[in-house]
C-alpha positions, -999 to 999 in steps of 0.1 A, spaced: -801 238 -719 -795 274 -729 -812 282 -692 -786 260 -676 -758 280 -691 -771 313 -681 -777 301 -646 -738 287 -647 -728 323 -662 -743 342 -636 -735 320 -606 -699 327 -621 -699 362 -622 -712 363 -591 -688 342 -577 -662 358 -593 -675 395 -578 -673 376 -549 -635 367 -553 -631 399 -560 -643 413 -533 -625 393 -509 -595 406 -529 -601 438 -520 -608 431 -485 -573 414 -476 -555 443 -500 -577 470 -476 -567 447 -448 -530 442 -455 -528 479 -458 -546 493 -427 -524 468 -403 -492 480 -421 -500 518 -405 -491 531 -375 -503 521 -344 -513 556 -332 -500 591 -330 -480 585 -300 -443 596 -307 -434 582 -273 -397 565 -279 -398 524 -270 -363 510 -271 -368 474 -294 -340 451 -289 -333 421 -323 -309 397 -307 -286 379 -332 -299 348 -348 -340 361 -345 -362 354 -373 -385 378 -389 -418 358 -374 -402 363 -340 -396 398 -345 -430 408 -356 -446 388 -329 -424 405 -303 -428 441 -322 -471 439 -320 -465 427 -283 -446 453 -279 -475 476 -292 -455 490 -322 -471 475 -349 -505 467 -355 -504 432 -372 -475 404 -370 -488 388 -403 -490 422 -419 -451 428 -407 -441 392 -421 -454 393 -455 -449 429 -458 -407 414 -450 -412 385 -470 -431 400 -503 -395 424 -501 -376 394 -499 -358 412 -466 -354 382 -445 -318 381 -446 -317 421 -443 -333 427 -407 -301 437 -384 -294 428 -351 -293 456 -330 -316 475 -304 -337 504 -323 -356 532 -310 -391 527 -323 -425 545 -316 -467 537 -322 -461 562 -344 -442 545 -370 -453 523 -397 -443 490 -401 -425 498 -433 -407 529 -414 -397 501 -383 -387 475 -414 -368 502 -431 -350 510 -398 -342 474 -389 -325 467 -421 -304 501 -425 -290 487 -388 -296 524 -377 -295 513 -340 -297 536 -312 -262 552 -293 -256 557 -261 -277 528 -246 -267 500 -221 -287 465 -235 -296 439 -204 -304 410 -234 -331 380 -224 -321 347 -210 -291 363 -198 -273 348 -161 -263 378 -140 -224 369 -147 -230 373 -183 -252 411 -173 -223 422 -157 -197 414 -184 -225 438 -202 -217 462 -181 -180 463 -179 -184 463 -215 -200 494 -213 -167 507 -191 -177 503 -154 -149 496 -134 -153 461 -115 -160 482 -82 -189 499 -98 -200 462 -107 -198 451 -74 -216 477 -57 -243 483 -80 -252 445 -81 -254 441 -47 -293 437 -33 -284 456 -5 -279 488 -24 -319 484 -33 -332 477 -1 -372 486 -3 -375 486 -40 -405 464 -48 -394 442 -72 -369 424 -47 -397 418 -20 -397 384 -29 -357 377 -33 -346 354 -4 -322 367 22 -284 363 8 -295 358 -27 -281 375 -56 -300 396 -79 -302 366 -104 -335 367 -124 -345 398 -107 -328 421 -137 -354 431 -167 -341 427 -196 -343 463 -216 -324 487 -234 -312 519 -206 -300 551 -213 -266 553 -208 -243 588 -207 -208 592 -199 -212 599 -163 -244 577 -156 -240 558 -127 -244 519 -132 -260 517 -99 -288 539 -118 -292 516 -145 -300 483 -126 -325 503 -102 -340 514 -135 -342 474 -147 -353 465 -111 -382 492 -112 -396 477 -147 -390 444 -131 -413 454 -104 -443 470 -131 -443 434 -144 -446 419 -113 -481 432 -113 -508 418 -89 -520 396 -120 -486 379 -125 -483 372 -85 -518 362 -81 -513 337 -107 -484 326 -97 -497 317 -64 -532 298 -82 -505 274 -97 -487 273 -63 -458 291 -63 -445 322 -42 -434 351 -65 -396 338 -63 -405 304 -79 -427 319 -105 -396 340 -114 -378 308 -114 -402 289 -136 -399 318 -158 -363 317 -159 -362 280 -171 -392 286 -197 -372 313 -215 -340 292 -218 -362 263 -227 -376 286 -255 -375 322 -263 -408 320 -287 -436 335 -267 -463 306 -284 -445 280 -268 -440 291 -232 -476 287 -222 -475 252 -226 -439 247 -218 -449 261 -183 -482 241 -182 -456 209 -188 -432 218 -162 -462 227 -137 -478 194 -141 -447 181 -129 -441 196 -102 -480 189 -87 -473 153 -97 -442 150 -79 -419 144 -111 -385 157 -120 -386 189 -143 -358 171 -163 -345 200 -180 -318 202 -198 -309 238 -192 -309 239 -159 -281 214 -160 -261 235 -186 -268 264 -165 -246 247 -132 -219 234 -157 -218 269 -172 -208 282 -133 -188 253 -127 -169 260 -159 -170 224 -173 -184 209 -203 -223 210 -201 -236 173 -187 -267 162 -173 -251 147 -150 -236 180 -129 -238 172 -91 -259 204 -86 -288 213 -64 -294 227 -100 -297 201 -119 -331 191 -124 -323 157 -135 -309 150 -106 -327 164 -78 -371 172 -74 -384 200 -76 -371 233 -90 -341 248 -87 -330 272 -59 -336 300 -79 -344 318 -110 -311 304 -139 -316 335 -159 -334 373 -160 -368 367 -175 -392 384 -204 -428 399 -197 -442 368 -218 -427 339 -195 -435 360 -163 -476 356 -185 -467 320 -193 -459 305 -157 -492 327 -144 -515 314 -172 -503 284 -185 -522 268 -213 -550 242 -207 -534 212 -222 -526 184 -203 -485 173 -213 -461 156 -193 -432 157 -220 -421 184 -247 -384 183 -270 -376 211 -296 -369 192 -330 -339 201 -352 -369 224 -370 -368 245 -334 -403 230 -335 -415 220 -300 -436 185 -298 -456 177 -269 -464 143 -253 -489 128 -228 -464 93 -225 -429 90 -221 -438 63 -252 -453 90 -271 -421 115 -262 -394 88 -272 -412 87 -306 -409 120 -313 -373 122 -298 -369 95 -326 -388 116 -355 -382 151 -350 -346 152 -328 -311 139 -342 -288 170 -338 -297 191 -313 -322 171 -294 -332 197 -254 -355 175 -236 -370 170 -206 
């Protein structure tokens, strides 16, 4: 008997030094992926739109390459209880800050001066009230938004003839002085536009079967559908499938997105070659400018097999197989604010 108890006591303490251990390993952990990324002092201009959680932040901040570790940035938020602080606002960051230096910043609101802000998921209407906002005269607008002012850039070599720069914008923060041209600033967006539009993006575009303008479009409808970079993968995998099976996308934003230019309330039922409910395929061209992680999700969709998705009330996104299986969790999940295709 007085064996057993020894052999309990030392498979204790070992198990104990072994809890211990593991202690000291997620502490060690924790710490190391709240440091700097590197010594680079370079200056990356980090955009928190209104309304953005903290997860969403630090997913889009370790993209980004300015943080080492999005769990590290949310519990280091959350064990401060700073949720609620983190400002809206577009910051200039660096690799060389730590996360607690980029937290800090965030929730003092020091945001950066003298920058023009093309946000995500914006229409190009919407872009250029940015930039009148900024104090560019209508005529500046005008010229520096027609396509024809960029003719050769790379980044418009897949814009159709007479179309409008919509989609074709990256959304960025720009360097903005009093006498900087705004025709300067969009050739700046379309030139990053053109870096993401990198042989990898195009080349998958094309393996799901799409020219470079109807990836962009694709893109455009995944980022209104959502703005989380987890989801779009498979919200592009569900609108691909779609399309190679011959069904309507069915998307609800697309809709809103011809109401919104037609200036009536928002209906599925918009006579618009927009309106995905309404007519196959996608639309005529991109609804919105687009983010580096839709341009990845359209070229590498996820491997799942969905026909269906809705966002729940929780901003949750549930996927089907069956148009029985997507009523159901129309039914469970969606009552207020139920986007579905």
């Amino acid at each position: 008997m007085l064996g057993r108890r020894k052999l309990w006591l030392a498979v204790a303490v070992v198990a104990g030094l072994l809890f211990t251990g593991y202690l000291v390993d997620v502490r060690v952990t924790y710490s190391h992926n709240l440091r700097a990324v590197s010594a680079s002092t370079s200056i990356q201009y980090f955009t928190v739109t209104s309304g953005t959680g903290e997860k969403e932040i630090a997913t889009n901040l370790q993209q980004a390459g300015l943080i080492r570790s999005a769990r590290a940035f949310d519990t280091y938020v959350r064990s401060n209880e700073l949720q609620a602080s983190l400002q809206a606002g577009t910051y200039a960051l660096s690799p060389s800050m730590t996360t607690q230096q980029i937290v800090d910043k965030m929730v003092k609101g020091d945001v950066s001066k003298n920058l023009l802000t093309i946000l995500p998921g914006l229409r190009l209407d919407q872009i250029e009230k940015t930039f009148a906002a900024a104090g560019y005269s209508q005529a500046e607008i005008d010229k520096a938004f027609d396509p024809a002012s960029y003719a050769g850039n790379p980044a418009l070599t897949s814009l159709p003839t007479g179309a409008s720069l919509e989609g074709y914008l990256y959304p960025d923060s720009f360097q903005k002085e009093a006498g900087t041209p705004a025709q300067t600033i969009v050739s700046e967006s379309l030139d990053e536009m053109g870096q993401h539009l990198n042989s990898d993006i195009t080349n998958g575009f094309a393996a799901e079967g799409l020219s470079t303008n109807q990836g962009i479009t694709l893109a455009s409808i995944v980022v209104q559908e959502s703005g989380n970079a987890a989801d779009q993968p498979t919200i592009a995998q569900v609108f691909i499938s779609r399309l190679k099976q011959g069904m309507m996308l069915q998307s609800n934003v697309t809709a809103n997105y011809a109401s919104d230019l037609a200036g009536v309330a928002r209906t599925v039922s918009i006579d618009s070659p927009y309106n995905t409910y309404l007519h196959l395929g996608l639309t005529p061209g991109p609804i919105s400018d687009v983010t580096a992680t839709a341009l990845q999700a359209v070229a590498h969709p996820s491997s799942t097999d969905y026909l269906y998705f809705v966002a729940g009330d929780d901003g949750t996104v549930h996927y089907s197989h069956t148009e029985d299986e997507h009523n159901q969790a129309i039914t469970q999940y969606c009552h207020t604010k139920c986007a579905q295709p």
